[in-house]
N, C-alpha and C positions, 0 to 999 in steps of 0.2 A: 504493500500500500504506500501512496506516496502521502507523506504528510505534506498538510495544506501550509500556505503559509500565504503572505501577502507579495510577495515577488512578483508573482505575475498578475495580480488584479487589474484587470481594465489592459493590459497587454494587450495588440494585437499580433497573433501568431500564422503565420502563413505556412500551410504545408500540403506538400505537394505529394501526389499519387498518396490523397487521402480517402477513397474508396474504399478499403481492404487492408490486412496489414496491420501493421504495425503504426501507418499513416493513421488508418482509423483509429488504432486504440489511444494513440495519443490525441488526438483530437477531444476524444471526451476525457481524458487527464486533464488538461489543461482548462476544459471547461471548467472543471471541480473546484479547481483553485483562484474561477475568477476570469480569467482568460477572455478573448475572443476566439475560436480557432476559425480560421478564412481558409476553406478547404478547396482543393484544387485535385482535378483529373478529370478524365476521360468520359466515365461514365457517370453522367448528370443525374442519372434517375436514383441512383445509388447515394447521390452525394445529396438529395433531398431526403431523404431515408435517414440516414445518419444524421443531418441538421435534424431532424423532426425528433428524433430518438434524444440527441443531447440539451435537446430544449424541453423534453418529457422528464430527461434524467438529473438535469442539472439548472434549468431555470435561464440559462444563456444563450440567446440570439445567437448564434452561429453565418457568418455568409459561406455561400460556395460558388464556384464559377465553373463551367466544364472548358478544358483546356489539354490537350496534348504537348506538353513538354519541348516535344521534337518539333511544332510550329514556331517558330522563333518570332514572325508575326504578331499569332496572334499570343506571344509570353507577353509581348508589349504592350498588344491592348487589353490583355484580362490585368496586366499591373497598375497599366494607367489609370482604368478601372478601378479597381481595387485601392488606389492614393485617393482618387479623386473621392469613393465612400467615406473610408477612414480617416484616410489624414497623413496616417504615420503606420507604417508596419515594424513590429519591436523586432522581433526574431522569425526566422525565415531556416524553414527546415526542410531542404531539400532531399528527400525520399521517393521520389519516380523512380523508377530504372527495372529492367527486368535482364534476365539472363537466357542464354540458348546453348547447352553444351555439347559441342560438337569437335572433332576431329579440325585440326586447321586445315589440312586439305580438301574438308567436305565442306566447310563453315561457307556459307553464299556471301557475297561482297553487299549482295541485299541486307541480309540477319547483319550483315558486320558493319554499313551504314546506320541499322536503323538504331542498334544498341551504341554504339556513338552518337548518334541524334540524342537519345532519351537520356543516356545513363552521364553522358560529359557536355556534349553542345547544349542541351538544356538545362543541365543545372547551374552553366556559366553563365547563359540565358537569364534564367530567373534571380541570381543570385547580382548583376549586371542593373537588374531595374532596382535591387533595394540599396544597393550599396552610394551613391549620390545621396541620397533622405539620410541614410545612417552616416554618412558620412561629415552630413552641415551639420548634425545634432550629434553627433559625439556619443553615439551610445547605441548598442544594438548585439543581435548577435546572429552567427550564420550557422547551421547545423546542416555538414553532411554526410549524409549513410551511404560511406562507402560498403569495404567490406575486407575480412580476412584474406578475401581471393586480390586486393587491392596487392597484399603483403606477400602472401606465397601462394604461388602458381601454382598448378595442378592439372595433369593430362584432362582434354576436352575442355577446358577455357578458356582455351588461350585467348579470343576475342573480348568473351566476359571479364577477365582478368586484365588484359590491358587495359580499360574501359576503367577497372576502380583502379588500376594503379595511375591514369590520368585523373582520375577525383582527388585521390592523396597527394599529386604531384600541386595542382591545381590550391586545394587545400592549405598545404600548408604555404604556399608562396603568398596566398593571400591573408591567411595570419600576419604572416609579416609586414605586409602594402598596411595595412590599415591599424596597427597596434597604437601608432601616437592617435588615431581617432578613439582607443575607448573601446573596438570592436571586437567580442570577444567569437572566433574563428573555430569549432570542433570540429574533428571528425569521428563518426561512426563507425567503428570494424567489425561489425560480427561474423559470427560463424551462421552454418546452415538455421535456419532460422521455422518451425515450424508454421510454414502459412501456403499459400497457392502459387508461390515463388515458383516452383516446383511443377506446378502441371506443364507449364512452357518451359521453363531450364531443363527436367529430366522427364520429359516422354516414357522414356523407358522404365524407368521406377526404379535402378539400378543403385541410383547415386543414392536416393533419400534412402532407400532402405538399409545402407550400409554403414549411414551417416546416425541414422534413426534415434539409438541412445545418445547423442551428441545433442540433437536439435535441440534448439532455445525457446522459451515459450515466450510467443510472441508480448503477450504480458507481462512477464518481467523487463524483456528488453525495452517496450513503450517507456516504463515506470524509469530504467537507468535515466534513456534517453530526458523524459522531464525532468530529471533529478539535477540533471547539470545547465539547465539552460540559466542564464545571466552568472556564471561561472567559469574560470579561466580554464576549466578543463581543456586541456589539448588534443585528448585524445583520450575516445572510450572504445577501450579491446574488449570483445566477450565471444565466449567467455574467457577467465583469467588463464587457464592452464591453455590456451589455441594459442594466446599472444604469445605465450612461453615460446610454441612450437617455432613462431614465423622468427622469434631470437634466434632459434636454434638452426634455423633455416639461411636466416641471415649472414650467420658465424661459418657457418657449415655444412655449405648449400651440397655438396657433391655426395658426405655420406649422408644427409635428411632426404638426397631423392633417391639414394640405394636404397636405406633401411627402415630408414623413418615413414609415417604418414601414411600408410598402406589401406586403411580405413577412404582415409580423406582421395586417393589418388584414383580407389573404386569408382569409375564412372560409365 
């Protein structure tokens, strides 16, 4: 449970591929404690569903806007939008992105554009319209959900995986751009994560089922993720023993892909 507090009362919180997920669960955290959440994705009818739901559950007016990530257009005008309601967007938590894991030589130049669109060109996108607001007001914070595949690689992602090792790249460079404004910059790294991530990443069933005792529940991780917003956290690894692994992987890339990860490499 996340304890309440006054941190985010009257915040407004943008987040994105809030449909489903972990986007969803956090949305009504956030409600709980006050919050606005200004929910964003694809499927609009879903994303009334969930307003309707955290305004039953929690008493807060929720907005949502249907938006594909990968339209860089229209990230502009759902944001313009969205200043021109509010005002001010506090914290901006970029969570869109999906996976496809496949073979690099089977992997389509299609799949490998469109997971560059969603997972990197659009969180640059999104994260491009808050940064000028948070920038003249000195205060703000950016949350992205990469991923442990960002850190260590693994046969069939190669495309998914450079995709978060461009979020971290991305990530932390703009930690740094914006420090003397006050802006406080995370990243997300999880491991397999138990949600629908999965019906499109592993077709086959191969991967989740070997992962299976590992997956995170999508619950707790929503709860971490609240837990650090307006906090200089740099980086939130989960779980804690995965982070360990990508050290180890790090240090000792040659024997971690002979003997190591054997679990995690099943795909």
């Amino acid at each position: 449970m996340v304890m309440k507090s006054n941190r985010l009362k009257n915040k407004n919180i943008v987040i994105t591929g809030a449909s489903s997920g972990i986007g969803e669960r956090i949305s009504f955290l956030v409600a709980e404690q006050g919050a606005r959440p200004i929910l964003l994705a694809r499927n609009s009818q879903q994303l009334l569903e969930i307003s309707m739901k955290i305004k039953e559950n929690t008493g807060v007016d929720s907005l949502f806007y249907k938006l594909d990530v990968s339209d860089t257009d229209a990230v502009e005008a759902v944001f313009q939008e969205i200043l021109a309601e509010v005002g001010t967007i506090d914290v901006l938590i970029n969570n869109a992105g999906f996976g496809k894991f496949d073979h690099a030589v089977d992997a389509t130049l299609t799949e490998t554009k469109e997971m560059f669109a969603v997972n990197v060109v659009g969180l640059i996108a999104c994260t491009k319209m808050v940064l000028p607001a948070m920038i003249a007001g000195n205060n703000g914070h950016i949350i992205n959900i990469a991923s442990q595949a960002g850190k260590l690689a693994t046969p069939k992602s190669s495309v998914y995986s450079a995709t978060k090792h461009a979020v971290l790249g991305f990530t932390n460079s703009l930690r740094l751009e914006v420090a003397s404004a006050n802006i406080q910059v995370t990243s997300v790294n999880p491991g397999p994560i138990r949600t629908r991530f999965f019906d499109i990443a592993d077709q086959s069933g191969n991967y989740a089922k070997s992962v299976d005792r590992f997956m995170l529940d999508p619950d707790d991780v929503a709860r971490k993720i609240v837990k650090v917003i307006f906090t200089p956290k740099r980086e939130l690894n989960l779980p804690r023993w995965m982070s360990i692994g990508t050290v180890l992987y790090t240090l000792f890339p040659t024997t971690f892909e002979k003997v190591g990860g054997k679990a995690l490499f099943k795909k």
